[in-house]
Structures are given as structure tokens and as C-alpha cells.
GUNUSE-582719 format. One record per atom (N, C-alpha, C): residue in three letters; atom name; x, y, z. Coordinates in steps of 0.1 Angstrom, whole numbers. Example, Ala and Ser with C-alpha at 12.3 -4.5 7.8 and 13.67 -1.06 7.14 Angstrom:
BEGIN
NODE  code  site     c1     c2     c3
NODE   Ala     N    132    -57     78
NODE   Ala    CA    123    -45     78
NODE   Ala     C    132    -33     78
NODE   Ser     N    128    -22     71
NODE   Ser    CA    137    -11     71
NODE   Ser     C    129      0     79
% end
This chain:
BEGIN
NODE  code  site     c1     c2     c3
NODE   Unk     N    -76    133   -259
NODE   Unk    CA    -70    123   -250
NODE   Unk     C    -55    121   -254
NODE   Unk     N    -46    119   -245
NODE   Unk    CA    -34    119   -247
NODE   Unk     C    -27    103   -256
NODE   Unk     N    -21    103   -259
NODE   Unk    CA    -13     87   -263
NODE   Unk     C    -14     80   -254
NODE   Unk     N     -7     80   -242
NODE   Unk    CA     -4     76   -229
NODE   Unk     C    -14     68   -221
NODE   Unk     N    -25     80   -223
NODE   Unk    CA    -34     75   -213
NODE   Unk     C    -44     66   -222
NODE   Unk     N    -46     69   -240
NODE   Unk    CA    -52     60   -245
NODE   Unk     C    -45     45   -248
NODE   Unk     N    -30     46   -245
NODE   Unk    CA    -22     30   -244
NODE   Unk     C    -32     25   -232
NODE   Unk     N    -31     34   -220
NODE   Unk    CA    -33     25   -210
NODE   Unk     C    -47     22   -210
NODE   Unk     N    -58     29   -213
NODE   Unk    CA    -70     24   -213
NODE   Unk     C    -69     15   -220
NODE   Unk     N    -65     10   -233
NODE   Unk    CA    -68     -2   -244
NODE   Unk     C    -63     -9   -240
NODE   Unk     N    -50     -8   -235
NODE   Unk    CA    -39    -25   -226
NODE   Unk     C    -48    -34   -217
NODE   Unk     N    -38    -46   -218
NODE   Unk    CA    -44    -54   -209
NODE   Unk     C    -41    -48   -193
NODE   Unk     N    -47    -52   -184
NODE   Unk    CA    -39    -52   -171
NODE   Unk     C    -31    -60   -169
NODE   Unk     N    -23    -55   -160
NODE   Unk    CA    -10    -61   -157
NODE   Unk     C     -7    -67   -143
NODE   Unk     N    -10    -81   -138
NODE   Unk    CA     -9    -81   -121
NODE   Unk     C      9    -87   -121
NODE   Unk     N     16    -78   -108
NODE   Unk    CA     28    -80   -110
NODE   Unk     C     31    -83    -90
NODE   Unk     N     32    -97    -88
NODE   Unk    CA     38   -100    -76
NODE   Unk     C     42    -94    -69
NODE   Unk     N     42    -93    -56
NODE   Unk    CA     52    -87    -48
NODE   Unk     C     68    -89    -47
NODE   Unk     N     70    -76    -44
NODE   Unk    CA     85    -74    -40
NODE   Unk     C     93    -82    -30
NODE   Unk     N     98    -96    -31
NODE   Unk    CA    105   -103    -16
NODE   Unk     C    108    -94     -9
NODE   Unk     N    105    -97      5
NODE   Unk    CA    111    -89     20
NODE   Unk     C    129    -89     13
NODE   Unk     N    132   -104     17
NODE   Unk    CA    145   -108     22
NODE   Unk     C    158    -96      5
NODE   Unk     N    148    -97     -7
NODE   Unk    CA    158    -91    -17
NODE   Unk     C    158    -74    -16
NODE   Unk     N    144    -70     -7
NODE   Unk    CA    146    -57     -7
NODE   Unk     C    154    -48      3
NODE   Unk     N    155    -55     14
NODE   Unk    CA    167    -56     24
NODE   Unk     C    184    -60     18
NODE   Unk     N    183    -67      8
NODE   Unk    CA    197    -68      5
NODE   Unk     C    199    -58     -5
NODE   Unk     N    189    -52    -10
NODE   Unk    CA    188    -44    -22
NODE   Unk     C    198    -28     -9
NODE   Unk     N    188    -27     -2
NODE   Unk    CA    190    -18      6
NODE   Unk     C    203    -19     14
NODE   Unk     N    208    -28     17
NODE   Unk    CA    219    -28     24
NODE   Unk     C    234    -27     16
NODE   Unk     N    229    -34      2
NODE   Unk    CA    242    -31     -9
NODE   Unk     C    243    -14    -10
NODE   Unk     N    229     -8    -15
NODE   Unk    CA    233      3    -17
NODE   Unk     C    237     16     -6
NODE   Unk     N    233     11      5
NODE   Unk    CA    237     23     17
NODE   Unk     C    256     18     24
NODE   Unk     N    256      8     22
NODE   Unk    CA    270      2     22
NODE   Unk     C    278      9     11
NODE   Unk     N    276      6      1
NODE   Unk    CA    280     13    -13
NODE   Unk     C    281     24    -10
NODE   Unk     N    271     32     -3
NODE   Unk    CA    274     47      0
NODE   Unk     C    279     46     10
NODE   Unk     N    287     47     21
NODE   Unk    CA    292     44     33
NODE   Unk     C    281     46     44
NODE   Unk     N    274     43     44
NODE   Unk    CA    263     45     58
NODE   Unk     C    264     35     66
NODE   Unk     N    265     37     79
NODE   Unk    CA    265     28     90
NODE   Unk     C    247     29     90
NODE   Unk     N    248     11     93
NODE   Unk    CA    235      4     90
NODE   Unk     C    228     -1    106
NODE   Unk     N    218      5    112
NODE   Unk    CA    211     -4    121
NODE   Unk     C    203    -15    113
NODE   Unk     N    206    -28    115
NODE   Unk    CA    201    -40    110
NODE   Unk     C    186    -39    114
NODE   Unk     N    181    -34    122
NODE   Unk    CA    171    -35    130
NODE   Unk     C    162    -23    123
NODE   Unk     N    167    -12    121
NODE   Unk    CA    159     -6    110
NODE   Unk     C    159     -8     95
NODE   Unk     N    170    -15     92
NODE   Unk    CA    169    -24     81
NODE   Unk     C    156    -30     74
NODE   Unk     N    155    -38     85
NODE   Unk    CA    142    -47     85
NODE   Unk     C    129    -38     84
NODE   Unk     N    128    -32     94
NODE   Unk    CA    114    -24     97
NODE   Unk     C    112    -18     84
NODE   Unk     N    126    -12     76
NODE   Unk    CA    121     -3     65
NODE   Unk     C    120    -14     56
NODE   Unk     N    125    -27     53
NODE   Unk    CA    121    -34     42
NODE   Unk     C    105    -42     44
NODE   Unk     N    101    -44     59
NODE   Unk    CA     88    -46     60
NODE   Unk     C     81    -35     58
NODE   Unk     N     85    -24     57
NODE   Unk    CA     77    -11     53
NODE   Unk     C     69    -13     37
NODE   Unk     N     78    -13     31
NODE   Unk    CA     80    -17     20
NODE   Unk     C     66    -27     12
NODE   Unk     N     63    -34     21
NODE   Unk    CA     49    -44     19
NODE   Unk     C     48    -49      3
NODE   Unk     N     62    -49      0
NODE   Unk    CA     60    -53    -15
NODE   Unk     C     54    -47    -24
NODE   Unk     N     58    -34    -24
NODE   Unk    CA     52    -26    -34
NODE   Unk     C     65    -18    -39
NODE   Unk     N     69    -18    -58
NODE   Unk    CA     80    -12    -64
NODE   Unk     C     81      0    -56
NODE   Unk     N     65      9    -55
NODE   Unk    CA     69     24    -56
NODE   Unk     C     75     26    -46
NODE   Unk     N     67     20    -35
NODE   Unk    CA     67     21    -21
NODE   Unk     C     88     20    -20
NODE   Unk     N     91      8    -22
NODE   Unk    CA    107      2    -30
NODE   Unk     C    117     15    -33
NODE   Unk     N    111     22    -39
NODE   Unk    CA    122     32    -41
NODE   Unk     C    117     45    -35
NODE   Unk     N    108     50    -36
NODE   Unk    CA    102     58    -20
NODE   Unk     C    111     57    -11
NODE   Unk     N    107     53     -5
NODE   Unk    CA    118     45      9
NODE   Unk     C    130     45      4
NODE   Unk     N    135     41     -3
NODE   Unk    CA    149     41     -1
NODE   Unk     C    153     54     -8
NODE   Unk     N    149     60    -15
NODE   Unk    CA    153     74    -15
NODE   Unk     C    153     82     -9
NODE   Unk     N    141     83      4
NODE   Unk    CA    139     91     17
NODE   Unk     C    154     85     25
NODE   Unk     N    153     73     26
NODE   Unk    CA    165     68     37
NODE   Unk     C    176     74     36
NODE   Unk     N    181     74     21
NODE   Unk    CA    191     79     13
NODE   Unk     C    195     94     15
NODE   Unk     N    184    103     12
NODE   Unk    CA    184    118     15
NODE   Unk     C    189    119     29
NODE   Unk     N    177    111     37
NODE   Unk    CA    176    118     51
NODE   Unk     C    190    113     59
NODE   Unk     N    199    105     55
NODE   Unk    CA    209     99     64
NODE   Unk     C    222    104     59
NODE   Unk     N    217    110     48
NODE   Unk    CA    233    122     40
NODE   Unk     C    241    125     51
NODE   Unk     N    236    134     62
NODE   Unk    CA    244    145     66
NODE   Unk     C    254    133     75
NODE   Unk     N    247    129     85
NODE   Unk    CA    251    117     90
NODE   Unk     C    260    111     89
NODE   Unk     N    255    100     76
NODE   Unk    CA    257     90     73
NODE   Unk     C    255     74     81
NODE   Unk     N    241     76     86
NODE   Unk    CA    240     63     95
NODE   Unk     C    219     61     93
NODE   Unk     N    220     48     88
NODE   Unk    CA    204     49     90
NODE   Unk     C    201     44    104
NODE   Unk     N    194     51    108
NODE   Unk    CA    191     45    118
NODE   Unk     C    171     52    124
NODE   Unk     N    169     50    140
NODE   Unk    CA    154     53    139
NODE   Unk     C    149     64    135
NODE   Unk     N    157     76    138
NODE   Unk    CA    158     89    135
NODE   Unk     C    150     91    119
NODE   Unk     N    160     82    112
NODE   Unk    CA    163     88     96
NODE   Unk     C    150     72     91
NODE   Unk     N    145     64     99
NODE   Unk    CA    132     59     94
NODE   Unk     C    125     67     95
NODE   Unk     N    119     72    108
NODE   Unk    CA    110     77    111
NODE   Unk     C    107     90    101
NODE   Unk     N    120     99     99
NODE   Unk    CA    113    111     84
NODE   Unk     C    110    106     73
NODE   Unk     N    119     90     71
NODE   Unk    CA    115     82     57
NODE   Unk     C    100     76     55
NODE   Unk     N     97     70     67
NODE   Unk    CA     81     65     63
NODE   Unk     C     73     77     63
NODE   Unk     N     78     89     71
NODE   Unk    CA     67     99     69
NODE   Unk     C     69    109     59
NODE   Unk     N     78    110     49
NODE   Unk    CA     79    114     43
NODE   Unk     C     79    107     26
NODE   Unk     N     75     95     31
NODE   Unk    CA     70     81     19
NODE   Unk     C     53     80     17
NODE   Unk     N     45     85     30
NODE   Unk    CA     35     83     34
NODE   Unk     C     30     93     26
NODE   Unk     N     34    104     32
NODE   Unk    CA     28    121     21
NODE   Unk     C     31    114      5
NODE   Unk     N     39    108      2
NODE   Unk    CA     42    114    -11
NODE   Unk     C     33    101    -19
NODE   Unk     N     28     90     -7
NODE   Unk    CA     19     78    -13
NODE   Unk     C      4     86    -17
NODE   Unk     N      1     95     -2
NODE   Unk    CA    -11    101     -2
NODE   Unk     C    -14    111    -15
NODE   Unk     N     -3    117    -20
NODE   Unk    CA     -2    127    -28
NODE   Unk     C     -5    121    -42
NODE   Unk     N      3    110    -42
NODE   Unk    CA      6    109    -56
NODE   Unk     C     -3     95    -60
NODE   Unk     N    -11     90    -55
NODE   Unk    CA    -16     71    -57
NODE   Unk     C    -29     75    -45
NODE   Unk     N    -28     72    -35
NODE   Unk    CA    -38     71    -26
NODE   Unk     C    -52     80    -27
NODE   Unk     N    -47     91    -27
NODE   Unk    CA    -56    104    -27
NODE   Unk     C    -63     99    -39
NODE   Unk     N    -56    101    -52
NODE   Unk    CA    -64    102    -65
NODE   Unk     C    -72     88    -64
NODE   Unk     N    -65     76    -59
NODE   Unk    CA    -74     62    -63
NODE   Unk     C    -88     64    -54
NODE   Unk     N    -89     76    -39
NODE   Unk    CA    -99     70    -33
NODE   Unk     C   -112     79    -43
NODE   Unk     N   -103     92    -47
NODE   Unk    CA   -111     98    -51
NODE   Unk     C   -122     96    -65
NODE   Unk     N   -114     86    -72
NODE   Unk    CA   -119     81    -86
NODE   Unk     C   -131     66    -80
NODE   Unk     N   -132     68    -66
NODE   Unk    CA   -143     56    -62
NODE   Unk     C   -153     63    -64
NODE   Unk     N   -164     57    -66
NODE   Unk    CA   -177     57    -66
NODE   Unk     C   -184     61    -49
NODE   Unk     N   -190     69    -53
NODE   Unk    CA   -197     69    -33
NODE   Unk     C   -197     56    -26
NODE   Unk     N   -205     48    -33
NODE   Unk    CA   -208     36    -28
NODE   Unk     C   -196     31    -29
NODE   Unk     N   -189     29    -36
NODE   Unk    CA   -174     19    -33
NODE   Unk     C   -171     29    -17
NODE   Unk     N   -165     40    -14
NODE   Unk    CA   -161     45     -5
NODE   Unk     C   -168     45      4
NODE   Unk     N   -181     41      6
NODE   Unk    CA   -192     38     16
NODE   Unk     C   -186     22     19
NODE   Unk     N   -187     14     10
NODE   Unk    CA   -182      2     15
NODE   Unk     C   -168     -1     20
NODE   Unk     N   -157      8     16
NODE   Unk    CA   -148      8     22
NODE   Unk     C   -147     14     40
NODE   Unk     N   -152     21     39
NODE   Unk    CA   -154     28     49
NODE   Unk     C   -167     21     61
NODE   Unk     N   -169     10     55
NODE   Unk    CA   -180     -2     62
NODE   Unk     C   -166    -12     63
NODE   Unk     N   -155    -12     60
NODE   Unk    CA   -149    -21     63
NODE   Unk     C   -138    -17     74
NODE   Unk     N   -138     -1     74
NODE   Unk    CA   -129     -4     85
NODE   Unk     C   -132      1    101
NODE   Unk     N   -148      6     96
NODE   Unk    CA   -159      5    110
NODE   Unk     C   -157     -5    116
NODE   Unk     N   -156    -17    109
NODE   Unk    CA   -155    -30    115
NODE   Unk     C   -145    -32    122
NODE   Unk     N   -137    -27    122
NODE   Unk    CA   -126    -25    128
NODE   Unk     C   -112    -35    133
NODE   Unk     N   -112    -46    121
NODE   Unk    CA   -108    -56    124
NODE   Unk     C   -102    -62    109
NODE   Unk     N    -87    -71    104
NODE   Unk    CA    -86    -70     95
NODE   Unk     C    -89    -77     89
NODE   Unk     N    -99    -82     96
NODE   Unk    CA   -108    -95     85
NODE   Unk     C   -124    -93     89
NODE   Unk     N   -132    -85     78
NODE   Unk    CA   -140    -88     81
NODE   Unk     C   -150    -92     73
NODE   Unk     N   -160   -100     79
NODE   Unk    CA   -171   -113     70
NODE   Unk     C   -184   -103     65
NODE   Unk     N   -181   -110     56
NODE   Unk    CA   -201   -101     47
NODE   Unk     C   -209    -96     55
NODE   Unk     N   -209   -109     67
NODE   Unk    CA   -224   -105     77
NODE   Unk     C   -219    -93     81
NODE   Unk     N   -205    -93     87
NODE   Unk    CA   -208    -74     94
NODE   Unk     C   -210    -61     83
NODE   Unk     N   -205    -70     73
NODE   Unk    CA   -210    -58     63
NODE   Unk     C   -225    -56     62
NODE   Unk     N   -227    -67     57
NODE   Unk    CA   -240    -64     55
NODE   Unk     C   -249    -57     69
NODE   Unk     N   -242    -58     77
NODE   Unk    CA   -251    -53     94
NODE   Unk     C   -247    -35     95
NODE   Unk     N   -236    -35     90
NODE   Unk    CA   -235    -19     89
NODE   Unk     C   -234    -15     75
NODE   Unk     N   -242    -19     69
NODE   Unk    CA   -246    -15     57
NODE   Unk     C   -257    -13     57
NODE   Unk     N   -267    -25     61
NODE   Unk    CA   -279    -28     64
NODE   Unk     C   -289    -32     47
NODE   Unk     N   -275    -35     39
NODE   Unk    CA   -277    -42     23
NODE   Unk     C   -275    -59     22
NODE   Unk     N   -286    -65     16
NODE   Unk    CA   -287    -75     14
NODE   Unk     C   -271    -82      7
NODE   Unk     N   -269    -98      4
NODE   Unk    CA   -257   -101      4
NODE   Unk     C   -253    -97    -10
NODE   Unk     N   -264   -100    -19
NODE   Unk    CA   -259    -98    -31
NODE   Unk     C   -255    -82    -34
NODE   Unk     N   -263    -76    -29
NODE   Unk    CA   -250    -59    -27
NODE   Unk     C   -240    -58    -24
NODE   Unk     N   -237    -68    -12
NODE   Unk    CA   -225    -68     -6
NODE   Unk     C   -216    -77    -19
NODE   Unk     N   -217    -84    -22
NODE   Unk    CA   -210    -91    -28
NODE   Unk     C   -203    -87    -43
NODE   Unk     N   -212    -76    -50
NODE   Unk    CA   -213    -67    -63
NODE   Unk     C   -199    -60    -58
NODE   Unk     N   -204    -52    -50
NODE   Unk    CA   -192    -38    -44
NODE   Unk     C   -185    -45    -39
NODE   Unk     N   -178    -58    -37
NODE   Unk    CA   -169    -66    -30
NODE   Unk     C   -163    -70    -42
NODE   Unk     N   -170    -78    -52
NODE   Unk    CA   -161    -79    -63
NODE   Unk     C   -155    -71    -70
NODE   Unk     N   -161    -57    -69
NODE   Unk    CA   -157    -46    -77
NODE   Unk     C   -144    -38    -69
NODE   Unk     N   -138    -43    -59
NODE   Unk    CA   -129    -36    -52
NODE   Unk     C   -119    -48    -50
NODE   Unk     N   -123    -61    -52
NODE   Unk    CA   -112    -72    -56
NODE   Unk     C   -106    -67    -65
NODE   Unk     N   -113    -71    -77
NODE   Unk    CA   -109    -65    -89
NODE   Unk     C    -98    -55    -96
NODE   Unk     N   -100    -40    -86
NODE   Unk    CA    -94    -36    -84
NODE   Unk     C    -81    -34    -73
NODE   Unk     N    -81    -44    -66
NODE   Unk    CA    -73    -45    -57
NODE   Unk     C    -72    -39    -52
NODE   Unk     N    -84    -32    -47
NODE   Unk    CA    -83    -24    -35
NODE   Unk     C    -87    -33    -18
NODE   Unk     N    -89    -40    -20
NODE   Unk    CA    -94    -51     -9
NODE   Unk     C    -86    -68    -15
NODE   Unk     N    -81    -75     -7
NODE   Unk    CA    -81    -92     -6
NODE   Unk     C    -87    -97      0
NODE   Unk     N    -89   -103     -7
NODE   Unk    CA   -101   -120     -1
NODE   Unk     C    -92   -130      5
NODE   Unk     N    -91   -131     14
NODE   Unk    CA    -86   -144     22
NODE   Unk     C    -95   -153     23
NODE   Unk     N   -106   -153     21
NODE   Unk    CA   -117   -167     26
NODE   Unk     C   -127   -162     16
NODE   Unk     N   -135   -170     12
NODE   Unk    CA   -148   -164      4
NODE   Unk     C   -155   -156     15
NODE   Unk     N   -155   -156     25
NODE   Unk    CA   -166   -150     33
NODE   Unk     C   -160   -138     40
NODE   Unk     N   -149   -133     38
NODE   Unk    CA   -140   -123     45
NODE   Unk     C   -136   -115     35
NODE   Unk     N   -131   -104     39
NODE   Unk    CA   -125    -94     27
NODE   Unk     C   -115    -87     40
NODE   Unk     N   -101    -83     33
NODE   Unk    CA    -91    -77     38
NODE   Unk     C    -87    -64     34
NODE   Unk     N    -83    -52     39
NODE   Unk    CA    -77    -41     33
NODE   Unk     C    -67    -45     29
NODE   Unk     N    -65    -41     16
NODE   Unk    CA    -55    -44      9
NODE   Unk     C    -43    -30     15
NODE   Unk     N    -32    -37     19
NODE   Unk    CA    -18    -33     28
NODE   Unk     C    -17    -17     25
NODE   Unk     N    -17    -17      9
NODE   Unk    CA    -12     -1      5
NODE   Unk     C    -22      9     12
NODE   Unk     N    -38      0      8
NODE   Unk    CA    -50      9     11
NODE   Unk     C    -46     19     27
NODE   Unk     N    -43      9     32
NODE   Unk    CA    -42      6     53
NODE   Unk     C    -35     23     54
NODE   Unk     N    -23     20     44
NODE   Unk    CA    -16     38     45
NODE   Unk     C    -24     46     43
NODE   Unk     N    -34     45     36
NODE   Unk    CA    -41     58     33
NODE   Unk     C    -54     61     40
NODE   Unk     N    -59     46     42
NODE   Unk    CA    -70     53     54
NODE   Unk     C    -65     52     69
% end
């Protein structure tokens, strides 16, 4: 086993807040100004709500925006549209793919009961109805994907896709 990966199994975990909307927008507007790019305000926003407060996501994006608006020099819907979809591959590639893959069947059975539900809140009982597993099952495989923050709990009785997950499934 490598150094690296034995630091990281022994460390503590680390929970680190989200990224403010309003600082990653100014983040983004200093530096495309700085470069001379004429700025739609309007995709501004969209790409800092993109963003969903996530570092990687943070510089993803704005290195796509950056590339794709070179020849130009103007962000605008054009130069989002290759940026989230070429932010999206590189989430799936590099974070998404590998995290669904390191689930457990059953974790990916219950994720996959959550978004049958098809709704972004949904309560135990529909789990448990398309599960057809009593509560305390539901509640084991619920805590074990809090945990991992693969899902938020908004209410004790609801569980939410956690934002990044949403990209990947």
C-alpha cells in the first residue's frame, strides 16, 4: 500500500463547507476580466450556480470556461454549455463513476430506490414500499450513505440526493 493512500485511511475525516454562490461568481468574474473576456452576467450566475459548492466542481468550471472562451474571448451560452458538459465527463470520470462503483449492491439498490421515487425528497415509507424492507433496513442503508454523504437528510423522515450525486445519476 502506498504512503498516500495509508495517510488517508488512518486520518481523520475532513467535512469542509460549501463554496459561497456570491464569492465564486466574483472569483470568476475577477479572473475572466483579468483575462479580457467579455462577460454575459447571466451566464455568470448559471455557471456559479453550477458550481453547487463544490472546490472541484470550482475549478472544473472555470477552467472549461477559460479554455472554451479563448478563441473568442467572450463567455457566454455557447462557451457554458461545452463547460458543464465537459465538467460533467470529467466529474463522471474522475469522482462519480469510481464512488458509485466502490458501493455495495445494496447501497446502489437503495440509491437507485431513491430516485425511482422520483422526487427530491423522499420519506422512508416510499422506500420502504419499493424496497419492500422493513424500517430498520431502511434506516441502516440510510445512515450508511449520510455518512458518507452520498444522500442529506432534510427531516428525520426524508432523505435527499446529495447535489453532486444528481450529476451522476
Amino acid at each position: 500500500m502506498n504512503n498516500t493512500l495509508t495517510f488517508l485511511l488512518c486520518s481523520n475525516r475532513v467535512y469542509l463547507s460549501p463554496l459561497d454562490e456570491k464569492t465564486i461568481a466574483n472569483s470568476y468574474e475577477k479572473a475572466f476580466t483579468k483575462g479580457k473576456r467579455e462577460i454575459d452576467f447571466m451566464v455568470l450566475d448559471e455557471m456559479s450556480r453550477a458550481v453547487k459548492g463544490y472546490a472541484y466542481a470550482f475549478q472544473t468550471i472555470g477552467y472549461y470556461a477559460w479554455r472554451f472562451s479563448r478563441e473568442l474571448l467572450q463567455l457566454n451560452e455557447e462557451v457554458l454549455k461545452q463547460t458543464i458538459r465537459a465538467a460533467k465527463k470529467d466529474l463522471f470520470r474522475n469522482a462519480y463513476e469510481r464512488m458509485y462503483m466502490d458501493l455495495s449492491k445494496t447501497d446502489r439498490d437503495f440509491i437507485e430506490a431513491i430516485i425511482k421515487a422520483g422526487t427530491d425528497r423522499v420519506t422512508t415509507k416510499q422506500l420502504q414500499d419499493i424496497l419492500n424492507k422493513p424500517i430498520n433496513y431502511i434506516s441502516v442503508y440510510r445512515a450508511r450513505l449520510l455518512d458518507d454523504q452520498l444522500i442529506r437528510d432534510c427531516k428525520i423522515v426524508c432523505v435527499r440526493m446529495n447535489d453532486s450525486l444528481n450529476l451522476f445519476l
